[in-house]
C-alpha positions in Angstrom: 166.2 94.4 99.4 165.4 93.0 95.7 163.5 90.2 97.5 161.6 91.9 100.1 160.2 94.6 97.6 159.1 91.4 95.6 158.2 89.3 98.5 156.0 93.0 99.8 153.8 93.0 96.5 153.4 89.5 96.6 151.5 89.8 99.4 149.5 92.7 98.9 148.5 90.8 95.4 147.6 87.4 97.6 146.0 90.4 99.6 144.5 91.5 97.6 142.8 88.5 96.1 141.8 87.6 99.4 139.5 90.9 99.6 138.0 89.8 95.9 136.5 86.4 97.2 135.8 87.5 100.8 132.0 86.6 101.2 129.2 89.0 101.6 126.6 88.8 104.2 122.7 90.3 103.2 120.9 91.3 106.2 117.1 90.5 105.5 114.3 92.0 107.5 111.2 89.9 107.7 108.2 90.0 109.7 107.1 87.0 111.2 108.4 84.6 113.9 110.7 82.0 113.1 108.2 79.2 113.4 106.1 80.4 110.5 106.3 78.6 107.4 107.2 81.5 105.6 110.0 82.0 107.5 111.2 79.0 107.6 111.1 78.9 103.7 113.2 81.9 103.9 115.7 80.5 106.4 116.0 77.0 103.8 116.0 79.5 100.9 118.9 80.9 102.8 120.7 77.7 103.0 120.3 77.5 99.2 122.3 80.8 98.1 125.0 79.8 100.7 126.0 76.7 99.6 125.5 77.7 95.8 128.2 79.9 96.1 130.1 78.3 98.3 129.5 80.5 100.8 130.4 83.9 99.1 126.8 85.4 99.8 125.5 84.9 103.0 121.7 85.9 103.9 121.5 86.7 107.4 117.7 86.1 108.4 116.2 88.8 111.0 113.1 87.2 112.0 110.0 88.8 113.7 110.4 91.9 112.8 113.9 92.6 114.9 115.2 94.5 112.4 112.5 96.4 110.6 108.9 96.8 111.4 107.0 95.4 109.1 105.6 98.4 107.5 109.1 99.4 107.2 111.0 96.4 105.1 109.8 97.4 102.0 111.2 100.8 102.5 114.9 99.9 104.1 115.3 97.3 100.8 114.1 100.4 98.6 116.4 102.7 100.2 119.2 100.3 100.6 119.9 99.7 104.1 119.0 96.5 103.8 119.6 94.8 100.2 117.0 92.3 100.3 113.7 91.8 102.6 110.1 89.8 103.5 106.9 91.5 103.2 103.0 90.9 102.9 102.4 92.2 98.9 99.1 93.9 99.9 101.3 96.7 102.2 101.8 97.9 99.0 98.5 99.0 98.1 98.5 102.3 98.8 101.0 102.5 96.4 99.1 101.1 93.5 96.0 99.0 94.1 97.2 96.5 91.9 99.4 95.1 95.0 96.6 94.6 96.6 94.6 92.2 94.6 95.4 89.0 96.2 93.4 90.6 99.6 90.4 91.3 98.2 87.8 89.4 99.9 86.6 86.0 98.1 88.2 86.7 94.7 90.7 83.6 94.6 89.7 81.5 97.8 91.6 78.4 96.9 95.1 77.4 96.1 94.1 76.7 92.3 92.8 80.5 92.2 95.5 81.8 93.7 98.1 80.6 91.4 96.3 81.8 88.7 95.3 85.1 90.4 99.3 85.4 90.9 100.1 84.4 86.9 97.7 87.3 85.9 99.2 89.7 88.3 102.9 89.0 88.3 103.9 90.8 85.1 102.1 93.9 86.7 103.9 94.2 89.9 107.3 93.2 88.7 106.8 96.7 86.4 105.6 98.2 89.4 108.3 97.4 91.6 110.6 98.1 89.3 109.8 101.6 89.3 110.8 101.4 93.0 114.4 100.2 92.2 112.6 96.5 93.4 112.7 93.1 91.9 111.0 90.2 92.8 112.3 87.1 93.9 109.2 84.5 95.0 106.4 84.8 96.2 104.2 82.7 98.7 100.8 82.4 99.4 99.7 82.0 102.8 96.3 79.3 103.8 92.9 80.9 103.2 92.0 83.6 105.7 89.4 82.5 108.5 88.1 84.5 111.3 88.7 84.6 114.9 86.6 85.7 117.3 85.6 85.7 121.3 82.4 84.8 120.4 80.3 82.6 117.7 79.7 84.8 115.0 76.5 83.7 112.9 76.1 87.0 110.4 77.6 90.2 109.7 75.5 91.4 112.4 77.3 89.9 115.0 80.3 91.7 113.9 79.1 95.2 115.1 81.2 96.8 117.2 84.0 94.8 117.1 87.3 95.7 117.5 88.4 94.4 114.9 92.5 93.6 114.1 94.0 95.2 110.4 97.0 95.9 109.1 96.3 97.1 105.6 93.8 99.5 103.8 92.0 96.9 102.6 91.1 95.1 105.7 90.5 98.3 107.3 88.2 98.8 104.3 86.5 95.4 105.5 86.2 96.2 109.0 84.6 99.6 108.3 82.0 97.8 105.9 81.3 94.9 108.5 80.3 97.6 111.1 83.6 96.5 113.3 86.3 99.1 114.5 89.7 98.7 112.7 92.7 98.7 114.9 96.1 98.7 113.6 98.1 95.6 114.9 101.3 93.3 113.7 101.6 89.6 114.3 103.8 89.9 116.9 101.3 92.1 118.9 98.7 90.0 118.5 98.2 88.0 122.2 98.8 91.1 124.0 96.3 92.7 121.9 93.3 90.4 122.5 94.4 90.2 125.6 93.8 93.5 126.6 91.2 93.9 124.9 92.0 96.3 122.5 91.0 93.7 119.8 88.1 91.1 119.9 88.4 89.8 116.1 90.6 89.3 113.1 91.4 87.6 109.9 94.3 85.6 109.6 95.4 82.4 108.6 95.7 78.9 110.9 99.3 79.6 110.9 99.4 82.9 112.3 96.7 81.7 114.8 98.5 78.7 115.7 101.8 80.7 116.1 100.0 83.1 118.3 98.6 80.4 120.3 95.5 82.0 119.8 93.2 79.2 122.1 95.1 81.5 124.8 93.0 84.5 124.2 89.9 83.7 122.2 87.6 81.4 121.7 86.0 80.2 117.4 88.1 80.0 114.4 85.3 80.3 111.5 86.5 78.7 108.2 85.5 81.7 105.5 88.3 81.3 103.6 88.3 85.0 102.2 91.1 85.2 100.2 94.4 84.0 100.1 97.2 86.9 100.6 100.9 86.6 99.4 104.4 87.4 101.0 106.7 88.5 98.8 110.6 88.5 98.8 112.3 91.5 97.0 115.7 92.5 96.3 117.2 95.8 95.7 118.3 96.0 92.6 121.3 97.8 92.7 122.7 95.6 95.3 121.8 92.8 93.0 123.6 93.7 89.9 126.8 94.3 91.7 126.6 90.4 92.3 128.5 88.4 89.7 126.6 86.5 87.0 127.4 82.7 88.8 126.1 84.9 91.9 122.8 86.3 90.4 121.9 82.9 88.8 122.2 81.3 92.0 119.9 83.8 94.1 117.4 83.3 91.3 117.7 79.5 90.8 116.9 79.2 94.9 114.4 81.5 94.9 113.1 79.6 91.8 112.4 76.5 94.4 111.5 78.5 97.3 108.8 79.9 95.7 107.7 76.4 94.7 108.3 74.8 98.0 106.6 77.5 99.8 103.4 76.6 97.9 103.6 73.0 99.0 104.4 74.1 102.7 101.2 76.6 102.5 99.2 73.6 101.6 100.2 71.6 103.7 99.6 74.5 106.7 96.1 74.6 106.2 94.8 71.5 107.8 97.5 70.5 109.7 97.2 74.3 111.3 93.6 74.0 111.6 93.8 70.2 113.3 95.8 72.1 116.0 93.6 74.8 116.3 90.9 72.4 117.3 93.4 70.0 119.6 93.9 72.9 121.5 90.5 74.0 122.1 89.2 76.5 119.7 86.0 75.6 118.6 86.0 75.2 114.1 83.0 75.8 112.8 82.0 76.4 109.0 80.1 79.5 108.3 76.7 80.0 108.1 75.1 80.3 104.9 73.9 84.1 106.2 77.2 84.7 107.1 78.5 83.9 104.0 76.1 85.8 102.0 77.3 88.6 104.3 80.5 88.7 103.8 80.2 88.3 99.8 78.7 91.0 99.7 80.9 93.2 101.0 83.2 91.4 98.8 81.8 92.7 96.3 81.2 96.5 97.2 85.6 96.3 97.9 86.2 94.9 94.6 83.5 97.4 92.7 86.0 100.0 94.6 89.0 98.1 94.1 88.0 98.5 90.1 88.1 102.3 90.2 90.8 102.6 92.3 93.6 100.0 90.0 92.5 101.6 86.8 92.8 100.1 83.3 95.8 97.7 84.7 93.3 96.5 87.5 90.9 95.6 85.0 93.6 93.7 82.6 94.5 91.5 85.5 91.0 90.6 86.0 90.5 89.7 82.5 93.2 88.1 82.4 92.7 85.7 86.0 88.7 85.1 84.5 89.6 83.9 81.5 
């Protein structure tokens, strides 16, 4: 009887054990198809974690928005139904303006001023999401933003009356401004939306074109590189502190190169994307100089409202990304 009392707690210790090392699986919400480059970063990124700890954390990607809308990830990883999640940075805006910096129009329209854009701004939204039992992971910037349209579109004139595709405050803001008519619409949405008509026009990047197969439903892809926006990978921070030290180090130390791999990968989008933009028959055109001057303009008005709107802590990140 000695032996199976001792033989009993032998196994519940072995037991357990067992339960201590048993891996964990993150679901993560994010909100584009799983041919985007961002998502595919995420799915290597992924990878990374698992085989740093030897498969103790697993992050199980749900792409496309299957899990979460969009406008909802941010909340389920605040919340904690989710502990970790994929979302565009500028959703955020109506939180603080300050998350919305890397949208406005023609302020950092190259990869070069978007890194620095995302130096000056970093220390600010970590705080910010912070408050929001957040943190940061990485962040990626998607290719500069061009327009599509069913038509040529030589000035700002031409975009009267649009129906014109959003799905922030500050492209809403844009449309308003241009004289088009905001309509509220995710990337998944997008074919069935132009072709029903219930959008004519949007700003996006060759990748999110190309993924939507965009030749299918419209017609010029103008190069105005307006800005380029950011996707941002957050974690819940309560669910990250109950991860182990060797655990935590190895979430950050792949995020670490995601963050710099999904750079190169953004690069890399923009003219390969575009290149298939045009084999497929979308006519790439470069903007007009009237255009241009256009759309600068009402660059200009947003950030002037922009300014009021982020405060003192706006104006310290500008200073600090002109400098």
């Amino acid at each position: 009887m000695f032996v199976s009392r001792y033989l009993g707690g032998a196994v519940a210790a072995l037991a357990g054990l067992a339960v201590q090392v048993q891996a964990e699986t993150w679901d993560m919400p994010t909100p584009y198809p799983d041919a985007t480059f961002h998502t595919v970063n995420i799915n290597e990124f992924a990878k990374d974690v698992s085989a740093a700890t030897d498969g103790n954390l697993e992050i199980k990607v749900h792409s496309a928005g299957s899990l979460f809308k969009h406008p909802e990830i941010s909340k389920a990883v605040r919340s904690g139904q989710v502990p970790i999640g994929e979302f565009f940075l500028s959703l955020l805006a109506n939180d603080n303006a300050v998350f919305g910096a890397d949208s406005m129009p023609f302020l950092a329209t190259n990869y070069e001023d978007a890194e620095r854009l995302w130096a000056a701004q970093k220390d600010v939204i970590d705080g910010l999401l912070d408050e929001q039992g957040l943190m940061a992971l990485y962040a990626v910037a998607w290719p500069p933003q061009g327009l599509y349209t069913t038509k040529e579109i030589a000035s700002v004139d031409d975009l009267a009356g649009l129906k014109f595709r959003t799905y922030n405050a500050t492209l809403e803001e844009f449309a308003n401004l241009s004289g088009a008519a905001p309509t509220q619409v995710e990337v998944p949405d997008i074919p069935q939306a132009f072709s029903t008509g219930r959008v004519e026009a949007m700003i996006t990047s060759p990748s999110t074109g190309v993924n939507s197969k965009a030749w299918d439903f419209l017609s010029h892809y103008t190069n105005i590189q307006a800005w380029l926006p950011k996707n941002i990978v957050v974690v819940n921070k309560r669910s990250f502190r109950r991860l182990d030290d060797a655990t935590q180090t190895a979430v950050l130390d792949a995020a670490a190169a995601a963050e710099a791999r999904g750079w190169d990968m953004s690069r890399a989008e923009t003219e390969a994307q575009t290149a298939v933009l045009a084999e497929n028959g979308i006519t790439v055109v470069e903007p007009s100089d009237e255009l241009m001057t256009g759309l600068r303009e009402i660059g200009a008005q947003m950030l002037e409202s922009w300014k009021t709107d982020a405060g003192e802590t706006g104006e310290a990140l500008l200073n600090a990304y002109q400098q």
